[in-house]
C-alpha positions in Angstrom: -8.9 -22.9 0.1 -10.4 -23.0 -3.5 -13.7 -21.7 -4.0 -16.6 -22.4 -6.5 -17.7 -18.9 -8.7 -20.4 -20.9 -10.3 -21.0 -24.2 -12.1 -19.8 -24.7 -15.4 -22.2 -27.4 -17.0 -24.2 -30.1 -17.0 -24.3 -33.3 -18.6 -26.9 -36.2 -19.1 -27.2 -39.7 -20.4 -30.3 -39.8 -22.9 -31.3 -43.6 -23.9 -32.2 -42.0 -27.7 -29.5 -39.5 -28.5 -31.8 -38.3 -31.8 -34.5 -37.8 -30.3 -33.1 -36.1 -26.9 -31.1 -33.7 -29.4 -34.3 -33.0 -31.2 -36.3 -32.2 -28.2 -33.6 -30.1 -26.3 -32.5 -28.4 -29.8 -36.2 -27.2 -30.3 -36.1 -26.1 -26.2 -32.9 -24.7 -26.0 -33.9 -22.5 -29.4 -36.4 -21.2 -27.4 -34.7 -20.6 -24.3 -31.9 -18.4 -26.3 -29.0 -21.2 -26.2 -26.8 -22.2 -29.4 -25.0 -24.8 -29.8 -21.7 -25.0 -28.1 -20.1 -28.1 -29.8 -21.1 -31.5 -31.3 -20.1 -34.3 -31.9 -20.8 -38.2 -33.0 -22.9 -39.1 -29.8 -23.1 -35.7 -27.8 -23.7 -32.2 -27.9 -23.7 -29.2 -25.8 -25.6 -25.9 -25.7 -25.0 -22.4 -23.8 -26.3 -19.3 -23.4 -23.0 -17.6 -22.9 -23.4 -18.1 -18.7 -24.8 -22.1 -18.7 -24.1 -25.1 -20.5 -25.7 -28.1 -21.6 -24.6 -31.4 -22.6 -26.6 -34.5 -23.4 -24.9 -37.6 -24.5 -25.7 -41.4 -25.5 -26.0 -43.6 -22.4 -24.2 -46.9 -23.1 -26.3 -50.2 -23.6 -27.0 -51.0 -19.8 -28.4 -47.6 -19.2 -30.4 -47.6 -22.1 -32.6 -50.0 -20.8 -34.5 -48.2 -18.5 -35.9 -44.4 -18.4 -34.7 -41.9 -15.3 -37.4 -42.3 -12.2 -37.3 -38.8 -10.1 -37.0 -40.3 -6.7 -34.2 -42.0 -7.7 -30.7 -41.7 -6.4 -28.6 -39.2 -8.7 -30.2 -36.3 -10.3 -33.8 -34.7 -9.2 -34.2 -31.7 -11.6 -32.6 -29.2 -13.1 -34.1 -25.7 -12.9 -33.5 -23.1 -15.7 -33.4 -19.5 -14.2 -36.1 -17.2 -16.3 -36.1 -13.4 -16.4 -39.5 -12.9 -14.8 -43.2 -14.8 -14.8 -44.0 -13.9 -18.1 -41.3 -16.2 -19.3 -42.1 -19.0 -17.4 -45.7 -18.3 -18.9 -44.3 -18.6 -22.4 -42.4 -21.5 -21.1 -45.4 -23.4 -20.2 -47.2 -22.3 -23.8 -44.3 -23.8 -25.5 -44.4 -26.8 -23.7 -48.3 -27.4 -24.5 -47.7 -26.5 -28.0 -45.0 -29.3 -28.7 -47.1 -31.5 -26.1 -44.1 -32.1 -23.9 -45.2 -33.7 -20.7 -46.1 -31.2 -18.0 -46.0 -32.8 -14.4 -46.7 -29.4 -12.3 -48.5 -26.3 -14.3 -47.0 -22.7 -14.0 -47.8 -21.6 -9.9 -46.6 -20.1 -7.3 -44.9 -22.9 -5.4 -43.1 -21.0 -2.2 -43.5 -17.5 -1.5 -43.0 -15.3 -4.7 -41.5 -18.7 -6.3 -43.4 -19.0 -10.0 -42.3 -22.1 -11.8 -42.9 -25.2 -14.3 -41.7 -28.4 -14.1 -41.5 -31.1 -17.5 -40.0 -33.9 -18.1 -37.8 -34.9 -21.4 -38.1 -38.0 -23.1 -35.9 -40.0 -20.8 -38.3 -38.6 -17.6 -35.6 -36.6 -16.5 -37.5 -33.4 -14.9 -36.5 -30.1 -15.7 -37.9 -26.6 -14.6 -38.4 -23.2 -15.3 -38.6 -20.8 -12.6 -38.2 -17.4 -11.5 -37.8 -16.5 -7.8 -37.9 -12.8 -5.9 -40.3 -10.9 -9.1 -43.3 -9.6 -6.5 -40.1 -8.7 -3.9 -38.0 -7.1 -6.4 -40.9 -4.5 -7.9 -42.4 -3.9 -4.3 -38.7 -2.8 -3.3 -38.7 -0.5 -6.2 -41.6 0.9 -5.5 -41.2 1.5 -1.7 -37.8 3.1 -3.1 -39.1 5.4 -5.8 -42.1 6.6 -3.1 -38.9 7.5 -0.7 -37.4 9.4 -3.8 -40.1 11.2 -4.3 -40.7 12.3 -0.2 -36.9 13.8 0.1 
């Protein structure tokens, strides 16, 4: 039976292919990502681990923007290292007035994230999940260390 080990990429239909590059160029920058290849009406970006790819939607789908809520795609949630990322996340967004539709919070239990849209509405998050768990673990462990 084959199995999945992870998933390779992403790609998306943007109805304004300059100025989805230009918006996910000055994001991806920020989030660590180069670009992986480009070419007439696409490119790709990665960060060694996940790729990225954005290309021209034909004529039809140029007509109308994404609607979350629609069939296909919801989001897509960028990974961060910790809370203070998805902090600086949230300063970038506000600094290149990106459209913010839920502010940096704890959503679930010890589950910190931002969500944003890009210019075609498609939403897109930065998150980071288990931070509070992960140090209170390591500090019920290094209190055990320290009885024995």
């Amino acid at each position: 039976m084959s199995r999945v080990t992870g998933i390779d990429h992403i790609s998306v239909r943007v109805s304004d292919f300059p100025k989805s590059k230009a918006f996910y160029s000055g994001l991806f920058d920020f989030l660590g990502f180069e670009v992986l290849d480009e070419y007439e009406d696409s490119i790709g970006w990665t960060n060694g681990k996940t790729r990225y790819w954005i290309g021209q939607a034909d004529e039809d789908g140029r007509k109308h923007k994404h609607q979350t809520g629609d069939v296909g795609l919801h989001h897509y949630a960028f990974q961060l290292r910790n809370r203070k990322d998805v902090d600086e996340l949230q300063d970038y967004l506000k600094k290149h007035d990106i459209k913010i539709v839920d502010p940096a919070a704890e959503y679930y239990d010890d589950y910190y994230a931002v969500f944003f849209l890009d210019p075609d509405g498609i939403k897109l998050e930065g998150m980071k999940y288990g931070e509070k768990h992960e140090k209170a673990e390591t500090k019920h462990k290094s209190k055990g260390a320290a009885k024995g």
